[in-house]
Backbone as CSV, one residue per row, in Angstrom:
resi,resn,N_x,N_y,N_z,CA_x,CA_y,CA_z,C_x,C_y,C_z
1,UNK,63.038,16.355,6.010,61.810,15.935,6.655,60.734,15.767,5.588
2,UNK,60.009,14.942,5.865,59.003,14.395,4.980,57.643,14.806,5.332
3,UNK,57.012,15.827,5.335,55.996,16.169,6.020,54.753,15.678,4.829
4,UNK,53.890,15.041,5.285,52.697,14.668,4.610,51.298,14.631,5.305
5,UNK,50.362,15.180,4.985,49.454,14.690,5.183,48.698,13.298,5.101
6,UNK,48.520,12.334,5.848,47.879,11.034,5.653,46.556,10.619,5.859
7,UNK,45.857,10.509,5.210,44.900,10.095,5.195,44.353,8.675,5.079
8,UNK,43.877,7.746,6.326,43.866,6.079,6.052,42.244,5.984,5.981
9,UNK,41.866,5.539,4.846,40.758,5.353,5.189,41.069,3.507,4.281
10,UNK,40.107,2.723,4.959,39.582,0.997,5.112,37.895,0.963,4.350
11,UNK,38.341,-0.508,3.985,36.687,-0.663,3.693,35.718,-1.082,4.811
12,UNK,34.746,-0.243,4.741,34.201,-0.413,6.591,32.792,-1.359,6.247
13,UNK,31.857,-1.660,6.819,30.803,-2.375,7.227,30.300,-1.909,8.358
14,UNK,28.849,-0.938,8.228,27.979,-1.097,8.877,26.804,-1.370,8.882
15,UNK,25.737,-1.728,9.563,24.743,-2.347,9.294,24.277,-2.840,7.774
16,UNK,24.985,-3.676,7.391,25.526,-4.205,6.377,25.510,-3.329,4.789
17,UNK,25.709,-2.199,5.369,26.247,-1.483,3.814,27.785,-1.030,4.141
18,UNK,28.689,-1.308,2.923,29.753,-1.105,2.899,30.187,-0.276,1.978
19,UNK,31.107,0.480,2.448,32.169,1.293,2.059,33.713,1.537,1.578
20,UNK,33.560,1.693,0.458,35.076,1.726,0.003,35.503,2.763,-0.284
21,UNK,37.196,2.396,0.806,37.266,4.072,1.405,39.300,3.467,0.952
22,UNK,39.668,4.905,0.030,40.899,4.958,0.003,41.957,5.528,0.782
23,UNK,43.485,5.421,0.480,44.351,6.018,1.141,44.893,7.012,0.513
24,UNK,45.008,8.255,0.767,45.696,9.375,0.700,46.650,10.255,0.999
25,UNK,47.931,10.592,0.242,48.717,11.137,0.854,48.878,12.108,0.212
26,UNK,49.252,13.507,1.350,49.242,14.672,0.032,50.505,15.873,1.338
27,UNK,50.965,16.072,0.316,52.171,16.999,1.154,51.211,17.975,1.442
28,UNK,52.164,17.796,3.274,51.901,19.769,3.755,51.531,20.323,2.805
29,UNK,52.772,21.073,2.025,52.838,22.126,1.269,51.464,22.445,0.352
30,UNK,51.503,21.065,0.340,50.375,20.590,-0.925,49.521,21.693,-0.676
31,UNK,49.101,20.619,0.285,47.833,20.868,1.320,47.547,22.628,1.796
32,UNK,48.719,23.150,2.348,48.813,24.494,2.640,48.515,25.567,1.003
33,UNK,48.933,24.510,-0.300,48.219,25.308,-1.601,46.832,25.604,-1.891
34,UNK,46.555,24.060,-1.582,45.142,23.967,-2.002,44.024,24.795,-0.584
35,UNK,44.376,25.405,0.498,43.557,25.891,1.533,44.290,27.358,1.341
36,UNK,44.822,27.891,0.412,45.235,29.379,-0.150,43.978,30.145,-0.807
37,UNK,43.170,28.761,-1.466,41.945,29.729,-1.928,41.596,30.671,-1.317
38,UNK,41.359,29.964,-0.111,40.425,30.865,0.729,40.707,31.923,1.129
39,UNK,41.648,32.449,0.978,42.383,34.030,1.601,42.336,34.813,0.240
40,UNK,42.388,33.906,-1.488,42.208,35.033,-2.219,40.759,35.098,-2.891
41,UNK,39.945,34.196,-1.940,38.217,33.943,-2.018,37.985,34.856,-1.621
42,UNK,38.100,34.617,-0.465,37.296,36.441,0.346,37.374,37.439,0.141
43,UNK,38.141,37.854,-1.096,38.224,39.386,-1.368,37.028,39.800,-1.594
44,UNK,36.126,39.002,-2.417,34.886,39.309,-3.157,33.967,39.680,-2.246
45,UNK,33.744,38.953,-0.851,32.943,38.572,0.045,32.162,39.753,0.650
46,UNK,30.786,39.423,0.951,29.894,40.479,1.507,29.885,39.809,2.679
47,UNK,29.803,39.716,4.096,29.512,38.925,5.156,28.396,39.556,5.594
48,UNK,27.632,38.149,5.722,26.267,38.909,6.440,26.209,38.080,7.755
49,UNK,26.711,37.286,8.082,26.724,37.395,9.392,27.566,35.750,9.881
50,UNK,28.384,35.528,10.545,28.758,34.425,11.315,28.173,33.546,13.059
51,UNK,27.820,32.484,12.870,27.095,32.302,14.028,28.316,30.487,14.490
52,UNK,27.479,30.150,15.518,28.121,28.809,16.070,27.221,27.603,16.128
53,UNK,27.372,26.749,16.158,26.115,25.403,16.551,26.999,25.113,17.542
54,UNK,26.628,25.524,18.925,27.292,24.944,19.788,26.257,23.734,20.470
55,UNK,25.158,23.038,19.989,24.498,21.873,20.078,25.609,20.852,20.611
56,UNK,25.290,20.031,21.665,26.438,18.941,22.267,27.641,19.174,21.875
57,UNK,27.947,20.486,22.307,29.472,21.393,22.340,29.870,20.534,21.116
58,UNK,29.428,21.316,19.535,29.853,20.756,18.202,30.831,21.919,17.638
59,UNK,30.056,23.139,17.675,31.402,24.077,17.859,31.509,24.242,16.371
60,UNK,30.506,23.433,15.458,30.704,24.318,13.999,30.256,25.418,13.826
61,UNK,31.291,25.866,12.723,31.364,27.507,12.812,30.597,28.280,11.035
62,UNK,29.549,28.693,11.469,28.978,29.296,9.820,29.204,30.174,9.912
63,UNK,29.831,30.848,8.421,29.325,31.917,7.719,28.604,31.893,6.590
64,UNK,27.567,32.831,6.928,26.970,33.615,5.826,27.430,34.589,4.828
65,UNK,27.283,34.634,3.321,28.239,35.668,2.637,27.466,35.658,1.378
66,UNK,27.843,36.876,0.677,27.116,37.006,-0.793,28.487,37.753,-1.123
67,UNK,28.149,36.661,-2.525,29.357,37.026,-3.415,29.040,36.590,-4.868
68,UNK,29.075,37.806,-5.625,28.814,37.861,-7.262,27.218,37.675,-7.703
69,UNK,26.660,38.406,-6.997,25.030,38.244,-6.897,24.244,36.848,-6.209
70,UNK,25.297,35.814,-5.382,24.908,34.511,-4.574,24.843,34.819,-3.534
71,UNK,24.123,33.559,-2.843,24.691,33.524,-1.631,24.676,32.406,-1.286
72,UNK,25.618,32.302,-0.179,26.665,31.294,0.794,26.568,30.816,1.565
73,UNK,26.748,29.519,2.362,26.596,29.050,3.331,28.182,28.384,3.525
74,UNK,29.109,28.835,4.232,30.316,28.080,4.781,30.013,27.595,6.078
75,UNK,30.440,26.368,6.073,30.425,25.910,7.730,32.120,25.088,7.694
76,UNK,32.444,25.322,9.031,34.065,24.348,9.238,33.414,23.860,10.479
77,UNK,33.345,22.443,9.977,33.311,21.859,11.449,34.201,21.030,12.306
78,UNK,33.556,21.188,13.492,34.352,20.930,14.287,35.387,20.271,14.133
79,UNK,35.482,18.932,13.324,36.187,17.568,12.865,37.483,18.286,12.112
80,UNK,37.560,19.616,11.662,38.391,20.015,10.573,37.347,20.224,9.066
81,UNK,36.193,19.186,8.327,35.899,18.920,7.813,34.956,20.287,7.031
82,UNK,34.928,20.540,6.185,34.273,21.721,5.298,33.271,21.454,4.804
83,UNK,32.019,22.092,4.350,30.931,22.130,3.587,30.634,23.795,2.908
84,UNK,30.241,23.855,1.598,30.329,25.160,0.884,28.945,24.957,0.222
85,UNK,27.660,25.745,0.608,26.785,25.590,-0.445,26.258,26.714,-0.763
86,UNK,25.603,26.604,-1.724,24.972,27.988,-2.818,23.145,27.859,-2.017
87,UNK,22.935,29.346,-1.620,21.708,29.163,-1.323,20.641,29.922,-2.182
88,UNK,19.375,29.099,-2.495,18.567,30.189,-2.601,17.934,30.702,-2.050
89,UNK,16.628,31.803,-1.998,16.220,32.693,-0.743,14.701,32.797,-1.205
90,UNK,13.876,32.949,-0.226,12.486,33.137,-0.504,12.080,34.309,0.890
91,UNK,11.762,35.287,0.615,11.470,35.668,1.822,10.037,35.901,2.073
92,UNK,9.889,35.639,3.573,8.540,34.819,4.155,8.502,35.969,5.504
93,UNK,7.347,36.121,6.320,6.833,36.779,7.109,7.891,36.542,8.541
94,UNK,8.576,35.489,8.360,9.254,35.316,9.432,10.749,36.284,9.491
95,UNK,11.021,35.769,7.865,12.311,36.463,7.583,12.650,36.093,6.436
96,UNK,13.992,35.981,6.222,14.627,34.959,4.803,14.282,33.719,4.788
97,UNK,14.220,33.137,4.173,14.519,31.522,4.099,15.348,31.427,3.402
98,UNK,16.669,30.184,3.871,18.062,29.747,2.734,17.351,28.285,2.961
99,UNK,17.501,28.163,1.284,17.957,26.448,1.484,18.749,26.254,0.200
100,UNK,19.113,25.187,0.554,20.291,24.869,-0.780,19.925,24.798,-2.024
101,UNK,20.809,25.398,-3.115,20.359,25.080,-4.354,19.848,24.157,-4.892
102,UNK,20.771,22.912,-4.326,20.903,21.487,-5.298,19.587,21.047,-4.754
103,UNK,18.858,21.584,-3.563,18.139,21.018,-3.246,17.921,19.868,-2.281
104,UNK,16.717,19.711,-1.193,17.137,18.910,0.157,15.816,18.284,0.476
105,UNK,16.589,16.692,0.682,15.152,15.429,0.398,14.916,15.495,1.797
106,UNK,15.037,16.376,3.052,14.733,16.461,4.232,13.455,17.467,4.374
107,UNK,13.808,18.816,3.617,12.654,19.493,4.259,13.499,20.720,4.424
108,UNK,15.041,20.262,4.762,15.502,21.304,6.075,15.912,22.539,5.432
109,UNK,16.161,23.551,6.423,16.362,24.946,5.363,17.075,25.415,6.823
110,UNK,17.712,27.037,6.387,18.112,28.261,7.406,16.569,28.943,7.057
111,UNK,17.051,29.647,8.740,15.454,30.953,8.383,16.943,31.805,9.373
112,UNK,17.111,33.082,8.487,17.846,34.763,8.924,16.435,35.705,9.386
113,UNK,16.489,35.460,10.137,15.243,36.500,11.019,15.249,37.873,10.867
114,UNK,14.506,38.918,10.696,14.505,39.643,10.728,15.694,40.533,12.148
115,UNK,15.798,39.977,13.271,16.669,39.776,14.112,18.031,39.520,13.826
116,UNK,18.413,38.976,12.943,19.506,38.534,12.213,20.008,37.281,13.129
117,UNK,18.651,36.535,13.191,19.063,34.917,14.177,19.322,33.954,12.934
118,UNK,20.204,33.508,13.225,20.316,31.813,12.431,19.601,30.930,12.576
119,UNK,18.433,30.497,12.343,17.895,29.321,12.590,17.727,28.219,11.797
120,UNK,18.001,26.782,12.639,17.810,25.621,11.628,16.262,25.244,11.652
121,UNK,15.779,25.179,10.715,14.254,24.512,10.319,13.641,23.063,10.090
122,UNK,12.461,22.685,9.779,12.515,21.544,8.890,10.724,22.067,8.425
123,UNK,10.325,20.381,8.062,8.901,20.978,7.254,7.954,21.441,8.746
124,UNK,8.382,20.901,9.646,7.522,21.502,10.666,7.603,22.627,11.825
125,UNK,9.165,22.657,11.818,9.165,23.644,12.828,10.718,24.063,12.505
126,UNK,10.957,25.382,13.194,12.493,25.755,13.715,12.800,25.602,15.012
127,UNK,14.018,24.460,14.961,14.171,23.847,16.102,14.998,24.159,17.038
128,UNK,16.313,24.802,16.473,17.277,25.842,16.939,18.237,27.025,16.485
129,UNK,18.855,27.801,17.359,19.026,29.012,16.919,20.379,28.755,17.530
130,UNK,21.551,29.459,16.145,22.440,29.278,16.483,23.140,30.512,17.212
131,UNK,24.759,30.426,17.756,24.565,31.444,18.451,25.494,32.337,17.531
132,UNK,25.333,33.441,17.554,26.408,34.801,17.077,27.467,35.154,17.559
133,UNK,28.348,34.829,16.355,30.000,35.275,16.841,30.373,36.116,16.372
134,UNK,31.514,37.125,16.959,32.284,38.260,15.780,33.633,37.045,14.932
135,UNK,33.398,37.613,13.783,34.137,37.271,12.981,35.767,36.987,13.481
């Protein structure tokens, strides 16, 4: 048996910017190597807390974590699809503030409440609060 992962991606067109998008094939096995990190990642891991964006039942799933004097933002969303970023922290009367290292041409940030709420922000307001799951 030939088990592979496939990946088709086309060159797409929308509102006239286009995209060039390749094809990928990568064995199971492969695949089952390269998603091994993550079981000998977490040894390090501090968890400070896991929540949900269940916003139009999206169902992505964050954790929060500090590891090696950082900290973390994991989200798996819904799609399968991953995001991993490094945050930095300012803390403010509300609570923490995270926003990303690399830095964000939106505004947007986390605020960890003194409550230990997840909230998404921007330059004007916090707009929602995600909900809390056990791990």
């Amino acid at each position: 048996m030939n088990s592979k992962l496939k990946l088709m991606l086309d060159e797409t067109c929308v509102d006239d910017e286009h995209s060039l998008l390749q094809v990928f094939e990568m064995p199971v096995v492969e695949k089952r190597k390269r998603l091994n990190w993550q079981q000998s990642d977490r040894a390090g891991r501090q968890i400070v807390g896991h929540w949900v964006d269940d916003r139009c039942a999206m169902g992505d799933r964050i954790t929060l974590y500090r590891q090696d004097d950082k900290l973390f933002i994991e989200t798996w969303f819904n799609d399968g699809c991953h995001s991993l970023d490094e945050l930095k922290t300012k803390e403010t009367d509300a609570g923490l503030r995270l926003e990303d290292l690399r830095g964000n041409l939106f505004g947007d940030y986390f605020l960890l409440t003194k409550e230990h709420d997840l909230q998404f922000c921007n330059s004007e307001e916090c707009f929602y609060t995600a909900k809390p799951i056990a791990a």
